[in-house]
NUTI-870439 format. One line per field, with one value per residue (C-alpha): residue number from 1; z, y, x. Coordinates in nm, 4 decimals. Layout:
N
i: [NUM | ...]
pz: [Z | ...]
py: [Y | ...]
px: [X | ...]
//
This chain:
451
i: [1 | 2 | 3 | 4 | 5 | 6 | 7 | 8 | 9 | 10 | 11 | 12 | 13 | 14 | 15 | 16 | 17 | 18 | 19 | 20 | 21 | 22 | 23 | 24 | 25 | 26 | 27 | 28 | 29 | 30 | 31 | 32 | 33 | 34 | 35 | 36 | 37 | 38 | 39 | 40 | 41 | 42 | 43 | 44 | 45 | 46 | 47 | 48 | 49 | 50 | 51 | 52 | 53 | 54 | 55 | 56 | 57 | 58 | 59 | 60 | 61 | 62 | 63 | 64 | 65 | 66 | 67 | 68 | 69 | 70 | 71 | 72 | 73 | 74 | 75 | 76 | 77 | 78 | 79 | 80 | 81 | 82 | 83 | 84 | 85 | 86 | 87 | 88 | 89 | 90 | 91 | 92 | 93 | 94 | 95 | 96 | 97 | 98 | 99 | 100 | 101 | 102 | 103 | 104 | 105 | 106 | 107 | 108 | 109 | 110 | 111 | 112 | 113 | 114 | 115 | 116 | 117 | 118 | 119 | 120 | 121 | 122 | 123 | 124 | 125 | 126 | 127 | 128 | 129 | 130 | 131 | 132 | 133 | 134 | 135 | 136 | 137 | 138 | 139 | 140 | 141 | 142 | 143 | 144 | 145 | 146 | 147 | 148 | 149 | 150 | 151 | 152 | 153 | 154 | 155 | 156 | 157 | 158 | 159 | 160 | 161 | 162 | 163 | 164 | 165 | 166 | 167 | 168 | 169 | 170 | 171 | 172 | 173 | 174 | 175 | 176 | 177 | 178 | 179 | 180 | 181 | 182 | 183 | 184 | 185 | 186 | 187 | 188 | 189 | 190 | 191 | 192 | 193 | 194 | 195 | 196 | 197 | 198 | 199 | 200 | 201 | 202 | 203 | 204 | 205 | 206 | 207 | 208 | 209 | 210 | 211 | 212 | 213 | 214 | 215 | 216 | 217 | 218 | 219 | 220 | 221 | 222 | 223 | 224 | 225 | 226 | 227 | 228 | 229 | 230 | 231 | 232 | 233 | 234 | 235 | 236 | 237 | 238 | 239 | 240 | 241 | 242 | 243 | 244 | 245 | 246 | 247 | 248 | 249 | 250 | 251 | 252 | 253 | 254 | 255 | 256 | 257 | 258 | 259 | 260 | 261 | 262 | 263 | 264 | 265 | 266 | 267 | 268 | 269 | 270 | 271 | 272 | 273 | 274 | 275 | 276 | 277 | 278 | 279 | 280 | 281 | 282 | 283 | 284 | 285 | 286 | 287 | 288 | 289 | 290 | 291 | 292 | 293 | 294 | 295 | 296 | 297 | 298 | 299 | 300 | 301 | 302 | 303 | 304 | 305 | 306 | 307 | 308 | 309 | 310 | 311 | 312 | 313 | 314 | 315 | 316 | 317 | 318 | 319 | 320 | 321 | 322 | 323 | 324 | 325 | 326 | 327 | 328 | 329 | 330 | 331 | 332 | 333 | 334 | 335 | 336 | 337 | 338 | 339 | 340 | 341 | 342 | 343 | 344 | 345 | 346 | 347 | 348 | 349 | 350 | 351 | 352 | 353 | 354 | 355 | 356 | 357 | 358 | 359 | 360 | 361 | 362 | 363 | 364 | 365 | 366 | 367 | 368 | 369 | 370 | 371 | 372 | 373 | 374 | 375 | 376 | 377 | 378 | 379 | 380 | 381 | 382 | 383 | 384 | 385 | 386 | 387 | 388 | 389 | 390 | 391 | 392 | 393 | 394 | 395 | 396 | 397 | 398 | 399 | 400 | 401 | 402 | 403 | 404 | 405 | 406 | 407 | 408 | 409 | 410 | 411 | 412 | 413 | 414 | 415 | 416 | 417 | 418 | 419 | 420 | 421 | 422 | 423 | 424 | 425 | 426 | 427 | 428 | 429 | 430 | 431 | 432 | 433 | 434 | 435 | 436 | 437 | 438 | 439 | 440 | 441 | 442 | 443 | 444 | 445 | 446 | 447 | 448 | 449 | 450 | 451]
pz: [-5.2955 | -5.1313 | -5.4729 | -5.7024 | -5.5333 | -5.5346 | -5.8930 | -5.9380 | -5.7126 | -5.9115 | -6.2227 | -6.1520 | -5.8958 | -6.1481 | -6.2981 | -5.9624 | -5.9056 | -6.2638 | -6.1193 | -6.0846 | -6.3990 | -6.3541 | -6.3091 | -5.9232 | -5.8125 | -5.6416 | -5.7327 | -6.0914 | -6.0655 | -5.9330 | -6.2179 | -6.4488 | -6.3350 | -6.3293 | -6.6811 | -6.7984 | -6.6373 | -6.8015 | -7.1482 | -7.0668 | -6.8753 | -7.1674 | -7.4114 | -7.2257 | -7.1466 | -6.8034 | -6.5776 | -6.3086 | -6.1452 | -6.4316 | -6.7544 | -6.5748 | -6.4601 | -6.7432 | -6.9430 | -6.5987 | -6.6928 | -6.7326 | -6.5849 | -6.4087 | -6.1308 | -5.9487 | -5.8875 | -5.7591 | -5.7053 | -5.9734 | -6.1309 | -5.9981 | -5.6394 | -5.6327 | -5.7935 | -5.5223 | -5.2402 | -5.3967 | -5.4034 | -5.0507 | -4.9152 | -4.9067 | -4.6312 | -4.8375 | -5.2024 | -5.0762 | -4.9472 | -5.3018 | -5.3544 | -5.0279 | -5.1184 | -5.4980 | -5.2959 | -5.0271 | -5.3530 | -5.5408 | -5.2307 | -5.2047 | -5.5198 | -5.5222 | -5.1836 | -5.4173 | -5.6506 | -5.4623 | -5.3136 | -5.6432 | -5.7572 | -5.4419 | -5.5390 | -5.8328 | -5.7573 | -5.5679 | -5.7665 | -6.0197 | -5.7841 | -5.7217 | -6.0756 | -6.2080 | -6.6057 | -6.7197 | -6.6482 | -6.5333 | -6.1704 | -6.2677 | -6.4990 | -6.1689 | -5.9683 | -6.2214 | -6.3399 | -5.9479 | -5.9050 | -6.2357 | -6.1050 | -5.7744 | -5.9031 | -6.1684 | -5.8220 | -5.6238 | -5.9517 | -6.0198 | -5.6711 | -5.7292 | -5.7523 | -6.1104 | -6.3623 | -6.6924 | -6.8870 | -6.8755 | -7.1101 | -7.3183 | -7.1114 | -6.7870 | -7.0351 | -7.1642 | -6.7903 | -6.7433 | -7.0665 | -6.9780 | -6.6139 | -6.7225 | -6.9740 | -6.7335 | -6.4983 | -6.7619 | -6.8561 | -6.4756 | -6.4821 | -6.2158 | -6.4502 | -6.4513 | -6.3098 | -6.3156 | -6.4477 | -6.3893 | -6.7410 | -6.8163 | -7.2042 | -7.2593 | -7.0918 | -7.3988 | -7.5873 | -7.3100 | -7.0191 | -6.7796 | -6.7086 | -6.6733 | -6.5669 | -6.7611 | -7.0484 | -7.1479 | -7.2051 | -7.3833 | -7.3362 | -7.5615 | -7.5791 | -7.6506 | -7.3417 | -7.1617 | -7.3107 | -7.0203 | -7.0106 | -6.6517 | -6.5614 | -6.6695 | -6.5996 | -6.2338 | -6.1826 | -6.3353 | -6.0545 | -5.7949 | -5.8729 | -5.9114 | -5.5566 | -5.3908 | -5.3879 | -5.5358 | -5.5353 | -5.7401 | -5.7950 | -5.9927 | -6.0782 | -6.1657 | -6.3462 | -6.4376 | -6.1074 | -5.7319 | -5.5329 | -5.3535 | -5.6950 | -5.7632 | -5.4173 | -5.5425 | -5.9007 | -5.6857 | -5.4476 | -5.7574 | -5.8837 | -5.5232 | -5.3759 | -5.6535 | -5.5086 | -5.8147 | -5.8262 | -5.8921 | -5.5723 | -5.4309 | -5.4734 | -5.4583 | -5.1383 | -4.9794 | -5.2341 | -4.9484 | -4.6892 | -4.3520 | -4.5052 | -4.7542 | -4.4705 | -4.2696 | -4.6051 | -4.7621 | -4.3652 | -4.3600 | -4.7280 | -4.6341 | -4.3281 | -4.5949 | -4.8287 | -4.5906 | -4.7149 | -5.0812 | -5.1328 | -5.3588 | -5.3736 | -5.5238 | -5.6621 | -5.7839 | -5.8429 | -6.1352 | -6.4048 | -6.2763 | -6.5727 | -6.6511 | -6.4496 | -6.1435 | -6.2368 | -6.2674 | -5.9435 | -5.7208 | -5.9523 | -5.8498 | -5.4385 | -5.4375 | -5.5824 | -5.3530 | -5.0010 | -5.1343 | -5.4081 | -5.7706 | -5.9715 | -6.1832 | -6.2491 | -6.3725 | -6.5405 | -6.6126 | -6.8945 | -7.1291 | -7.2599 | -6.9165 | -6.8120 | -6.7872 | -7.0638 | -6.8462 | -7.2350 | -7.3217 | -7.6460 | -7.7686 | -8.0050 | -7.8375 | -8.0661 | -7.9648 | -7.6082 | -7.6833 | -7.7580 | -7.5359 | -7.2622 | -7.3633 | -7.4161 | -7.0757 | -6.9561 | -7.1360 | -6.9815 | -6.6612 | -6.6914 | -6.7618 | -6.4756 | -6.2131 | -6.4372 | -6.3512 | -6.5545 | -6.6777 | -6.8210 | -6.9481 | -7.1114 | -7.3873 | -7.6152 | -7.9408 | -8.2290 | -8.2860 | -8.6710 | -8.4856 | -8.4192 | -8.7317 | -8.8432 | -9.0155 | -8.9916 | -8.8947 | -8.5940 | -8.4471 | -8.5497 | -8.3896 | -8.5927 | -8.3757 | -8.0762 | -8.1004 | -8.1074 | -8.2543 | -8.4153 | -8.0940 | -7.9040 | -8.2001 | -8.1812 | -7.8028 | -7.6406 | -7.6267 | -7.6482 | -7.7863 | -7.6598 | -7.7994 | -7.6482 | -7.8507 | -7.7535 | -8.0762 | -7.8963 | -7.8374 | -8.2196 | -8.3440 | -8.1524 | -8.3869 | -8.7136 | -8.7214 | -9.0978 | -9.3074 | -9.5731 | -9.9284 | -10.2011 | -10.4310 | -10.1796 | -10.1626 | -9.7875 | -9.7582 | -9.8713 | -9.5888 | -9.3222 | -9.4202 | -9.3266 | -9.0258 | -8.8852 | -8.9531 | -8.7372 | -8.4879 | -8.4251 | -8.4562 | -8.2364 | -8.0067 | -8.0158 | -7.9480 | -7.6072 | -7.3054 | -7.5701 | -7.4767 | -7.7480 | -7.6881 | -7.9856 | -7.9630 | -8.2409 | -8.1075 | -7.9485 | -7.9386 | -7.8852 | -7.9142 | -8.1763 | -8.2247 | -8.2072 | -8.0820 | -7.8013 | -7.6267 | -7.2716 | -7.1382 | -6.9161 | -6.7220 | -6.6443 | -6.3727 | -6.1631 | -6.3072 | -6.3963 | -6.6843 | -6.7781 | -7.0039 | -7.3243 | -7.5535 | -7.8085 | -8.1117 | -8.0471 | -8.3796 | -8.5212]
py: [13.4030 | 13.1421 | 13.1959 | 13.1536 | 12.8604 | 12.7270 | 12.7267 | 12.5612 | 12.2800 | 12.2743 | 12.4449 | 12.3966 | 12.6669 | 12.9400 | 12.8928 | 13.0436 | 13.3427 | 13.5045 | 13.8573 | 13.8476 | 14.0180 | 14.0765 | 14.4045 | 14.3155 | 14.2594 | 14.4545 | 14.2664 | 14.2855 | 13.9097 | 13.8056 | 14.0425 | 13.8273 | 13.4600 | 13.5006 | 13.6249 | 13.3236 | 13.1096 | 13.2680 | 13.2340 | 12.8293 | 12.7453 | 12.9562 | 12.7493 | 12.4471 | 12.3383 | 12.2829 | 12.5515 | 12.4116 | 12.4894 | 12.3306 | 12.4913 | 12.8457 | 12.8334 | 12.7622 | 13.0701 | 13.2677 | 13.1621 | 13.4406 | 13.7342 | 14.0091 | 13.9934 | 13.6862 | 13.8321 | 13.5370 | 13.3154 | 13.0445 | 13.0101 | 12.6395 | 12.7318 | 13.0116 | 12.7780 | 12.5900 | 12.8342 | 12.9840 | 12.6116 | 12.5531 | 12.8663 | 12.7489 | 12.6629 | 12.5676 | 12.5871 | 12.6113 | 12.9793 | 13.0837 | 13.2965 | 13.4890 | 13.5235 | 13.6700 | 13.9295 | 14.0418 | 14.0887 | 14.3029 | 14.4806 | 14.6058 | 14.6919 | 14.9098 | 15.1056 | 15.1644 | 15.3228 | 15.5182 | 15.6112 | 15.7046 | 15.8914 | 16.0975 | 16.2163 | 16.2692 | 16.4969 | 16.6889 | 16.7168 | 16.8761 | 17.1364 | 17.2519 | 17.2966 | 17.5727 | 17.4938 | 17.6028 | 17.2491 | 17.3439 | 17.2915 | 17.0701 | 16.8770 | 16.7910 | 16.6998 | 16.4956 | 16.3046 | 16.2155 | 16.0996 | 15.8941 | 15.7431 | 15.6744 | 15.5813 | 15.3634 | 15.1587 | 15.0865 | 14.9377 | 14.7396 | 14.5645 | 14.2514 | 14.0565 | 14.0914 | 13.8897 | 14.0342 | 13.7233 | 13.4611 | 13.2044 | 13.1864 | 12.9203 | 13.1499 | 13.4461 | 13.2621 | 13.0793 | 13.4968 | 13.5842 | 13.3100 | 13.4898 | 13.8073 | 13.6750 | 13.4720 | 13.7423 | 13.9512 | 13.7124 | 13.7556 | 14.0964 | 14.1407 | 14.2391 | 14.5681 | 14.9057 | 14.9992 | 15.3747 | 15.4371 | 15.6324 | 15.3702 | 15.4584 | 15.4298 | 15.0400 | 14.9551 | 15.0012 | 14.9923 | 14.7945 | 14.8726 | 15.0369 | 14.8028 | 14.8131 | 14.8842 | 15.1092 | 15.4217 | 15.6267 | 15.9709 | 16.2072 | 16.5044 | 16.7959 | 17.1460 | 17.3393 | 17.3487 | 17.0515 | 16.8166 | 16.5831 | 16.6946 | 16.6144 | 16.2770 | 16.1795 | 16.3228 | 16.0747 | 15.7827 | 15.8744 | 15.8998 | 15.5468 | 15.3995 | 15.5261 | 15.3211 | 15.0523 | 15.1333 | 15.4220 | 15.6655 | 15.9569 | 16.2890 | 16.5320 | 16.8744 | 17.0638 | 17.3014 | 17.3400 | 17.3470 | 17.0684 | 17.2423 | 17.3295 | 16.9507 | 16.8698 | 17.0406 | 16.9108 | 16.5810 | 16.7776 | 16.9047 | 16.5476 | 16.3453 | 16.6217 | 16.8052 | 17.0932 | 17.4270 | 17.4588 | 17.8318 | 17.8014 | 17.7046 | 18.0333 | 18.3015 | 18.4319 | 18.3392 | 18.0213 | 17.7859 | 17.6753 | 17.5236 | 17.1994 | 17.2216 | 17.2907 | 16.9674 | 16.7729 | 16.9158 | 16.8097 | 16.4846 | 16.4099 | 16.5384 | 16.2983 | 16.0429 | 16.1457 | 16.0010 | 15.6894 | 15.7411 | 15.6180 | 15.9097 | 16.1592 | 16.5096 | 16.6896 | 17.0276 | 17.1907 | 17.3632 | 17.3471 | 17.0074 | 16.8724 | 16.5325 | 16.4134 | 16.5189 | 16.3619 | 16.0427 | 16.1118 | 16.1967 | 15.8705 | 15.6005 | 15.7828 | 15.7549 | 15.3612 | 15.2907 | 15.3880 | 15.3841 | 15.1731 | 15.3007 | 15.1949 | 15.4991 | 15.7813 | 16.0673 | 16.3683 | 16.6786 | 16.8020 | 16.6811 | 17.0547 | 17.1990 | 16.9754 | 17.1760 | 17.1738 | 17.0282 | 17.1593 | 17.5209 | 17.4837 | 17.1695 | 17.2055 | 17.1926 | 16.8529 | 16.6956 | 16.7573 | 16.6022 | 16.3094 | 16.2559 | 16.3165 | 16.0845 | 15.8159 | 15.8700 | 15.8145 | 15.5014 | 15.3661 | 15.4955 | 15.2620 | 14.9486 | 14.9990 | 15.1041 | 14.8467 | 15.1427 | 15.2189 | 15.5784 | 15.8444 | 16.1969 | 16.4660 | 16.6805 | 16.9603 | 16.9417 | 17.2098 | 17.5151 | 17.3717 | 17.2068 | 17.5398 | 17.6569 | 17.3115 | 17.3792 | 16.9737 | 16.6566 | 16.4812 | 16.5292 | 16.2791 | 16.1990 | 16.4332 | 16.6997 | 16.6277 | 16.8451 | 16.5990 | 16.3328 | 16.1149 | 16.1086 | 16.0219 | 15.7700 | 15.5687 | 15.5140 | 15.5361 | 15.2141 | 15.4052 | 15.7677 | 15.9276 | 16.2434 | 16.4084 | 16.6367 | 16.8629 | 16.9640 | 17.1691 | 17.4233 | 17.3736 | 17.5106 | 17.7947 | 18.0675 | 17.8734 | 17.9361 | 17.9128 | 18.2659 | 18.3233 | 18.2746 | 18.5246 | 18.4024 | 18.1160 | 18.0427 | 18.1140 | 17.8113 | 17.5915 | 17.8411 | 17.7462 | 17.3593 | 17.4364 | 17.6409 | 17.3638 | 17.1143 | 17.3039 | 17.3541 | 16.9866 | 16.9305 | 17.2207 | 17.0576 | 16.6490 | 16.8072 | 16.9868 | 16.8360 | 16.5477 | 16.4497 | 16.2284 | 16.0429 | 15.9030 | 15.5675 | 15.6896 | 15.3672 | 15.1113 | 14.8675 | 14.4884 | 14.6656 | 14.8190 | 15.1178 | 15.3524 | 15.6194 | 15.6688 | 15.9389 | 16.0734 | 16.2961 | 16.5966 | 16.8225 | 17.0791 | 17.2707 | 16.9483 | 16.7832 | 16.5154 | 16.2263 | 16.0243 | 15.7477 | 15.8747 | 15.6837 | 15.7027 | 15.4318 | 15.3397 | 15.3937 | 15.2033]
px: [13.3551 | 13.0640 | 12.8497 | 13.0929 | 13.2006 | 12.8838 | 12.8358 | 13.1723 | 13.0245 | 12.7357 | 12.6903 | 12.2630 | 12.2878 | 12.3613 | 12.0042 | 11.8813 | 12.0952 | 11.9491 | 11.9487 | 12.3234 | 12.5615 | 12.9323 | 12.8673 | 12.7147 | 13.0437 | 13.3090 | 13.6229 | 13.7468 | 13.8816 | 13.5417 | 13.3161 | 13.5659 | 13.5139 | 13.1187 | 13.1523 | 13.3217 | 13.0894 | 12.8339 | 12.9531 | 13.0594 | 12.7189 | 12.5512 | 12.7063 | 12.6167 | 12.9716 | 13.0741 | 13.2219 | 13.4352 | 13.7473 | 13.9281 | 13.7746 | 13.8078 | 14.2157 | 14.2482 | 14.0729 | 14.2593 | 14.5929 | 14.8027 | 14.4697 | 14.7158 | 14.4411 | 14.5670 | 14.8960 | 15.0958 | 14.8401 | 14.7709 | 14.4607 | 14.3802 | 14.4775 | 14.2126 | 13.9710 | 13.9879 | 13.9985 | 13.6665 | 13.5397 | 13.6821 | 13.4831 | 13.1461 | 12.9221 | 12.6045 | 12.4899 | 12.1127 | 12.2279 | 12.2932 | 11.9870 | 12.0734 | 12.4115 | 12.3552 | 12.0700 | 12.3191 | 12.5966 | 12.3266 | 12.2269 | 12.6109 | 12.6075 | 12.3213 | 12.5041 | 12.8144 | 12.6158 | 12.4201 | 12.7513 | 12.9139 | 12.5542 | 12.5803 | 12.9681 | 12.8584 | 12.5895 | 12.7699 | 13.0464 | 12.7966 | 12.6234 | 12.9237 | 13.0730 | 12.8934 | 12.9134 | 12.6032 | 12.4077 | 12.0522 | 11.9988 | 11.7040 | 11.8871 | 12.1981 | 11.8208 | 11.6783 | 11.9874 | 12.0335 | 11.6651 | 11.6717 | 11.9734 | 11.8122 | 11.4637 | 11.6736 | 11.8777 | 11.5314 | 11.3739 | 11.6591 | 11.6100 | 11.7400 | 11.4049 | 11.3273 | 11.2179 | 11.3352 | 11.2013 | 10.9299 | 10.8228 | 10.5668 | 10.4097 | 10.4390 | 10.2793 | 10.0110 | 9.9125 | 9.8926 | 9.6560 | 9.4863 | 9.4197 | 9.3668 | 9.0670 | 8.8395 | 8.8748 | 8.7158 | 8.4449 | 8.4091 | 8.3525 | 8.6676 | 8.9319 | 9.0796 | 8.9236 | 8.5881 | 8.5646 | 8.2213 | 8.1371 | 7.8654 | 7.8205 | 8.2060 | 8.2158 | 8.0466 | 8.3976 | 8.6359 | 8.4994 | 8.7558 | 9.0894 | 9.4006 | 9.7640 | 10.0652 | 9.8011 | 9.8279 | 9.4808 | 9.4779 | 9.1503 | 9.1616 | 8.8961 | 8.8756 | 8.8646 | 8.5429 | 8.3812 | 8.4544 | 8.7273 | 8.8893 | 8.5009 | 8.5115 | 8.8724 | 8.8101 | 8.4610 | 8.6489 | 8.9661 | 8.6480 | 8.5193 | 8.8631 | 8.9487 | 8.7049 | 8.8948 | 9.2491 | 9.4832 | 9.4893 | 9.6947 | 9.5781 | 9.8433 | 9.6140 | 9.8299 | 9.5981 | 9.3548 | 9.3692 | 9.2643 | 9.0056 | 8.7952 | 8.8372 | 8.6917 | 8.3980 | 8.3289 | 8.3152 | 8.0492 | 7.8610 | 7.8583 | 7.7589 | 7.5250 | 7.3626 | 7.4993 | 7.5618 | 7.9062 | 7.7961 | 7.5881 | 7.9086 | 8.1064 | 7.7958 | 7.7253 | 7.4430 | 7.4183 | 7.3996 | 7.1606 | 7.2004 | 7.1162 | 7.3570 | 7.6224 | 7.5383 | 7.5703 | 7.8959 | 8.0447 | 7.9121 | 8.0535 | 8.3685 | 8.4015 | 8.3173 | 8.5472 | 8.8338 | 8.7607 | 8.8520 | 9.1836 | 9.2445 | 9.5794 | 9.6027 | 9.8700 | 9.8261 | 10.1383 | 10.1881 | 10.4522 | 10.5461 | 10.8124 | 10.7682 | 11.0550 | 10.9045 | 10.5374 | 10.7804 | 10.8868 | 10.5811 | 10.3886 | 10.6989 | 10.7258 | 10.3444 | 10.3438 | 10.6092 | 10.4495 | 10.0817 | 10.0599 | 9.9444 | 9.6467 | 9.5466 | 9.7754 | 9.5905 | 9.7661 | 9.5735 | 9.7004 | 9.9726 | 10.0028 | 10.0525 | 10.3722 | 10.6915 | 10.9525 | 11.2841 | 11.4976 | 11.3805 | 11.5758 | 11.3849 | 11.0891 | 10.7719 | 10.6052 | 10.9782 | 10.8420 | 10.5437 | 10.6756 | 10.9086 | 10.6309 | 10.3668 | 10.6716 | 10.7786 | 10.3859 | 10.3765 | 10.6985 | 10.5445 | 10.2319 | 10.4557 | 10.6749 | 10.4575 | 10.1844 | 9.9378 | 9.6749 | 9.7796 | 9.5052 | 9.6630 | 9.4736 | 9.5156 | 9.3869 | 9.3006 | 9.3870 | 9.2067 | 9.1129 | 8.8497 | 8.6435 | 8.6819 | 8.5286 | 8.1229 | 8.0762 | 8.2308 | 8.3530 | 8.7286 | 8.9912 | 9.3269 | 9.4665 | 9.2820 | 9.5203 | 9.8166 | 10.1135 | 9.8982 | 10.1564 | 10.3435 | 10.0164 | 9.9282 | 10.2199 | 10.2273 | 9.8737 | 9.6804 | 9.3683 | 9.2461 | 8.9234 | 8.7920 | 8.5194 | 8.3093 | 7.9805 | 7.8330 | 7.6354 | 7.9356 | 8.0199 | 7.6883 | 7.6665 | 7.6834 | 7.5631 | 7.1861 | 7.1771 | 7.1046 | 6.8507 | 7.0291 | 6.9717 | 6.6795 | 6.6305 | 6.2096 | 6.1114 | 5.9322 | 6.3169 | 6.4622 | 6.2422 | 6.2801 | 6.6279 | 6.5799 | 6.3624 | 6.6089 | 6.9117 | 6.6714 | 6.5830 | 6.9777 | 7.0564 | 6.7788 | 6.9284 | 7.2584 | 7.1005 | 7.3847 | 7.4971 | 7.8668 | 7.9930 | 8.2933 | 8.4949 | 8.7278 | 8.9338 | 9.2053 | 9.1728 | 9.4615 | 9.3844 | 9.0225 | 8.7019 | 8.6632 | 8.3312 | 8.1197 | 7.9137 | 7.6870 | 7.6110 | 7.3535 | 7.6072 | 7.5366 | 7.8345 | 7.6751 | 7.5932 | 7.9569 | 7.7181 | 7.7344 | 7.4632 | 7.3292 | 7.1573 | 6.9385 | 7.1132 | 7.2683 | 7.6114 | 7.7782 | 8.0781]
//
C-alpha cells in the first residue's frame, strides 16, 4: 500500500521503481491499480487518487469500499516517498518467495505423477524456473539509452586502444585477427579430431585464469589428462614420458610438485563429467558465475553434449545448443568458447582449405557465433598423397612434381593454420603457428598472414 501511495502523491516516484510490473504484487486490487497507473503515467496523463476511482468504479475487488475512500487510505498510508525504491525491492523480493513456493509444489506435484515426463525434463523445468527467479532479481536494467550505450562503446574502445580491453588468450598469431576475448561473445573452434583445438582452447583457458575465472566443462577428457597438457606445455615435460614407466627422473618429480603448488594460484575450474545436456552446462556455468564469478566458459565439445529430447533430430539439437551458449554469454556477459568437429568431407578433400560449411551444424553455428575458427594441419591432410608416376609421364616432369610435394610436405612440417572464416564487427583471415603436439606447444611462425 506505502508505494502505491507514493506514486499517487507524486506521480515522479514511479520513474524510480522501473523493476516493478503488476505481476510483483500479491493482491489482485493492488496488481490492478499499478496497471492503470502505468497506462495513465505512460500516456503522460496524471494518475492520482481521482483519475483511478474513477477507472475502479464498479472493480468487484473493493467489495464495499468505494473507490475514492481506498484512494485515500493508500495515500494516507505512507511514511515517506524517499523509501520507494526499498519498498518496490522488498515487493519483488516476496514475489520471488511465492514463486519459488509455487515452483517447489509444482515440482513435486510432477515427481510424483508418473505420466511419462522424463525425470530430467521435472529437474530441468525446476532449475530453469529457479535460475529464471535469481536473474530476475529485482535490480535490472532491461533498457538504456542510446546515450548510456554509446558513453559504454565509447569505454569499451579506448580501453582497447589501451590494450586493456577484453581477455588476453595468449595464441599470439591469432591476436592479429582477434586481439582479445570479450564478454557476452560467443567463439566456435572446429577441427577434425587430433589436429589441436582442445590444445589451444585449454592454453587460452590457462592464460585467461591468471587473472579471471574460468570454467572448462571437458566433455570429452578427465581433468587429470588436462592437468598434464598444461605440464607438457609449462615444463617441457613428453606427455608420453608422462605415462611410460620409468619416463621420469627425480628432477622431473621436484618440478611437476613445485608446479602443482603453483598451480593453486590459477583461478581455473574443471568439469569433466560426461554426457552433461546442455541444461546442466547452463547450470554448473550460472552456480559457478554466481559464487566465483565467470569470465570464460569453455565447452569441450559441442558434439559431445547430451541430447535432453531423444526424439529430436540431431542438427535441431545443434541448434538449439549453440543458441542456448549464445544466450549463456549475454547473461552471464562471459566470454563463451565451444568446440566442434568438422565433417568427414574434409578428409576426403585432395586440396583446399575448410570452410564453415565443414562444421557439422554450420548454419546453426553461422547464424549465432560471433566468431568461427577452423584449425587445419595440412600436414595430416597429405599424408598418404605422395603423388604416383602417370602412364607416359617423362621421368624428369615426374620428379618436378615429386620435388614440389616434398617442399610442400616439408613447409607444412608442425604448421597449425587457423582460419577466421567470421568475424562479426571484425576481418576476416588466415594465420599460422609453429605446434608441437607432444610438448602441447604453439608457437609463432614466419609466415604471411593471408586475407
Amino acid at each position: 500500500m506505502a508505494l502505491l501511495g507514493a506514486i499517487l502523491l507524486n506521480n515522479a516516484v514511479f520513474e524510480r521503481v522501473g523493476i516493478l510490473s503488476p505481476d510483483h504484487f500479491s493482491l489482485r486490487l493492488h496488481a490492478t491499480i499499478f496497471g492503470l497507473m502505468q497506462q495513465l503515467i505512460g500516456a503522460g496523463r496524471a494518475a492520482d487518487p481521482i483519475t483511478l476511482a474513477a477507472r475502479l468504479a464498479g472493480n468487484p475487488d473493493l467489495g464495499e469500499t468505494r473507490p475514492a475512500a481506498y484512494m485515500m487510505q493508500l495515500a494516507a498510508s505512507v511514511s515517506s516517498a524517499a523509501n520507494a525504491v526499498d519498498y518496490a525491492c522488498t515487493i519483488v523480493e516476496l514475489w520471488q518467495r511465492r514463486q519459488v513456493i509455487l515452483g517447489a509444489d509444482d515440482v513435486a506435484a510432477a515427481a510424483r505423477l508418473d505420466d511419462g515426463e522424463p525425470v530430467e525434463s521435472v529437474i530441468r523445468r525446476h532449475a530453469d524456473h529457479l535460475d529464471a527467479l535469481l536473474i530476475h532479481s529485482g535490480h535490472g536494467r532491461p533498457m538504456r539509452s542510446l546515450a548510456e550505450a554509446a558513453q559504454e562503446w565509447q569505454a569499451e574502445v579506448q580501453a582497447a586502444q589501451r590494450g586493456i580491453g577484453g581477455l588476453r588468450h595468449g595464441i599470439e598469431p591469432l591476436e592479429t585477427l582477434i586481439p582479445s576475448l570479450r564478454g557476452g561473445k560467443l567463439i566456435v573452434l572446429g577441427a577434425r579430431p587430433g589436429v589441436g583445438k582442445t590444445m589451444v582452447a585449454w592454453q587460452m583457458a590457462s592464460l585467461v585464469s591468471t587473472g579471471a575465472p574460468v570454467l572448462f566443462m571437458s566433455l570429452e577428457m578427465p581433468a587429470a589428462e588436462l592437468v598434464g597438457r598444461m605440464a607438457a606445455s609449462d615444463l617441457g615435460i613428453d606427455q608420453h614420458d608422462q605415462q611410460r614407466v620409468g619416463g621420469l627422473h627425480q628432477l622431473h618429480w621436484d618440478r611437476i610438485v613445485e608446479y602443482s603448488a603453483r598451480l593453486t594460484a590459477k583461478r581455473l575450474m574443471i568439469d569433466d563429467r560426461p554426457s552433461l545436456t546442455m541444461a546442466q552446462i547452463s547450470v554448473a556455468a550460472r552456480r559457478h558465475a554466481r559464487t566465483h564469478g565467470l569470465a570464460l566458459l569453455v565447452v569441450d565439445y559441442l558434439g559431445r553434449i547430451a541430447s535432453s529430447d531423444r526424439g529430436a533430430r540431431r542438427h535441431e539439437e545443434l541448434g538449439r545448443n549453440v543458441q542456448a551458449l549464445k544466450t549463456l554469454a549475454r547473461e552471464l556477459n562471459c566470454c563463451v568458447l565451444v568446440l566442434a568437429q568438422l565433417n568427414r568431407d574434409i578428409d576426403r578433400r585432395e586440396a583446399g582449405c575448410p570452410t564453415l560449411s565443414d562444421l557439422a551444424g554450420s548454419s546453426e553455428i553461422e547464424a549465432e557465433a560471433d566468431a568461427v575458427i577452423i584449425l587445419d594441419r595440412p600436414e595430416m591432410r597429405m599424408s598418404g598423397t605422395e603423388p604416383e608416376r602417370k602412364a607416359h609421364e617423362p621421368e624428369s616432369a615426374y620428379a618436378d612434381r615429386l620435388a614440389r610435394w616434398a617442399q610442400q610436405r616439408k613447409d607444412a612440417e608442425g604448421r597449425l593454420d587457423m582460419h577466421l572464416v567470421k568475424h562479426r564487427g571484425g576481418r576476416i583471415g588466415m594465420v599460422s603457428a609453429q605446434v608441437d603436439l607432444a610438448a602441447q606447444r604453439i608457437e609463432a611462425r614466419q609466415s604471411e598472414m593471408v586475407f
